[in-house]
C-alpha angles and dihedrals in degrees: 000000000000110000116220115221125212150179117225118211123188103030097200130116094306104037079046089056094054101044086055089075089062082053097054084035120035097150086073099054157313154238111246094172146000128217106202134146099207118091103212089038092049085051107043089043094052094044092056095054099031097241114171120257085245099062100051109102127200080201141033092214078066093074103051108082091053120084120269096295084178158058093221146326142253121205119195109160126119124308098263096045103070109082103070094047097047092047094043096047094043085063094055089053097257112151100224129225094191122188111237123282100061097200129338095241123047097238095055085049086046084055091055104047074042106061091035088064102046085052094041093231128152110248118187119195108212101245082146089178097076083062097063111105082227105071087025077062096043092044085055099058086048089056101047091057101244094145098031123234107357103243104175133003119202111200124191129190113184106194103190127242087245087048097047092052094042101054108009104040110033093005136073109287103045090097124073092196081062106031143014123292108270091263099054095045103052105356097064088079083067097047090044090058103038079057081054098051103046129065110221128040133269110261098183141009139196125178138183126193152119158181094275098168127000086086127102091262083086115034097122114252113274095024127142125227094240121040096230091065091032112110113265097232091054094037093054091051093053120088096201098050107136096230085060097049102048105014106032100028090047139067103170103062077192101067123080128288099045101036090077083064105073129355099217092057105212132133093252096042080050100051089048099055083052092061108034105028146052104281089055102067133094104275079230094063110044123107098261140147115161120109128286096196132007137169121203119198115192141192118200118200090261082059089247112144141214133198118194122191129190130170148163100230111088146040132298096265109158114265115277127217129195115190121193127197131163095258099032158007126242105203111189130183136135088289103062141270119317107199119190128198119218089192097044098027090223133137122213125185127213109199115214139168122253111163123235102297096250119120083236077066091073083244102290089315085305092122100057099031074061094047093046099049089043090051095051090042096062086036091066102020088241120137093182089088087059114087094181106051120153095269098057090034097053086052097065088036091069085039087060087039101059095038084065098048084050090047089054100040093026099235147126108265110205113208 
């Protein structure tokens, strides 16, 4: 076997959860260099794959006057910093494994699907969600015609109350200015898959939602900015303090969450980020923005519909999907696929595996059966093994898009 080589760059948690499928699987491929700005990360990130000294880099923009040193790319920085590197290196011939979203504005997704396809690269959007055996499962029995034509899809994240205060209230994507909307930054895996799942296009989109109760309406009387000063009768009655979430709640400081939170891990370093950054302060008094909760409602051109919920307020549960068809009824929850039959009136249940919902999971297998196909698919130059090409990516990107243009003018978008 071939094996596909890559530079990774942005060596945080997600960079971190593809490159462990080189670990479990060297034979496939490895990491010949690393592009991170971060000294620690850089570091810990080279040692472990025993990358030179020469070919760790504090910047991406470093590698781009030497020749192709690569088979591809995989960019995992934040969501606004991925145009410039995927256009650059697209240019340079790098296939591109790009974390979702692609960019936070269409027209920077329309320049990267742009660029992939004057090089002639693959690019693979992570919608890591369409590689779990799982939905693959689930995409197969829709297309069989078990339950007939597909006439409406219901589609649940649950994000989780820990989650939402985590990543979207003191972490790095709670603000819209630095990031990507709520919907765009962890709900375009749904609308990705409800695309997937359904044969025709959306044809139109509405959306209502808002940010409802991490604001400062609701921090409880008497209460401090940041936990640790916060009094202790007030703290201990708060589900979202900070010393519950990543102190109380967790025994492997290794482990994410809070690992995001200091680089050294241990209790101190902890303790001190706690009191002196982000992920430290009252989830009623940080600077965000982003939803807290959003439905989506969706038409597509054979009049079939969608309806996609997220919200902050439960716990992290693992998404749910209902699928609804004129012979027939696809259940699916972490437990498996309930399909029920209209002409016989019986139930059967596929168990399938689906982790335990956490991003530390790999997404329900998701992340390595996306790494698998995407290495393959630059093995064999084949971009049929590839489900979330730029084409199909950039697609429910402008739905997400939309919804959140008719969340914000309250109107009906029409694709």
């Amino acid at each position: 076997m071939k094996k596909v080589s890559f530079v990774l760059v942005g060596a945080g948690c997600r960079g971190w959860c593809y490159s462990k499928y080189i670990e479990e699987y060297p034979e496939e491929g490895e990491v010949v260099a690393v592009c991170e700005p971060i000294d620690a990360e850089r570091k810990r990130y080279g040692d472990a794959f025993n990358i030179p000294e020469e070919m760790r880099f504090r910047d991406w923009r470093d590698i781009l006057d030497k020749p192709k040193m690569a088979d591809a790319a995989i960019i995992c920085t934040q969501d606004a910093d991925h145009r410039d590197p995927a256009i650059a290196l697209a240019n340079k011939g790098y296939h591109l494994l790009l974390e979702k979203p692609m960019a936070p504005t269409p027209e920077d997704c329309k320049a990267i699907c742009k660029a992939a396809n004057d090089n002639n690269i693959m690019l693979a959007v992570c919608h890591v969600l369409r590689y779990t055996a799982f939905n693959r499962k689930l995409k197969e029995m829709i297309d069989s015609g078990i339950i007939g034509k597909v006439h409406t899809i219901q589609q649940l994240e649950p994000v989780g109350y820990w989650h939402q205060a985590h990543s979207f209230v003191r972490g790095n994507w709670r603000n819209e200015e630095e990031s990507s909307p709520m919907l765009l930054a962890k709900s375009c895996h749904d609308i990705d898959l409800i695309n997937y799942f359904m044969p025709a296009k959306c044809k139109a989109v509405s959306s209502f939602g808002n940010l409802s109760y991490f604001n400062r309406a609701n921090q409880p009387k008497g209460a401090a900015d940041r936990c640790t000063d916060c009094p202790k009768d007030i703290e201990s009655k708060c589900p979202y303090s900070a010393l519950k979430i990543y102190t109380r709640d967790r025994t492997n400081l290794e482990e994410w969450p809070v690992v995001v939170l200091s680089h050294e891990g241990t209790p101190e370093a902890i303790m001190n980020a706690l009191k002196t950054g982000p992920y430290g302060r009252c989830v009623f008094a940080c600077d965000n923005d982003v939803v807290d909760h959003q439905v989506v409602n969706m038409e597509f051109e054979d009049n079939s519909t969608a309806t996609f919920t997220m919200t902050a307020f439960n716990f992290s549960a693992g998404r749910e999907t209902l699928i609804m068809g004129d012979q027939g009824m696809l259940r699916c929850t972490d437990d498996g696929i309930v399909h029920s039959d209209f002409l016989s009136d019986t139930k059967t249940t596929i168990p399938l595996y689906m982790g335990d919902g956490q991003i530390t999971s790999g997404h329900g297998g998701g992340d390595f059966g996306l790494m698998q196909s995407f290495l393959a698919a630059v093995r064999n130059n084949d971009p049929s093994l590839i489900s979330s090409g730029y084409d199909v990516s950039l697609e429910s990107h402008l739905i997400v898009f939309a919804a959140e243009k008719a969340r914000l003018n309250k109107t009906v978008e029409v694709m």
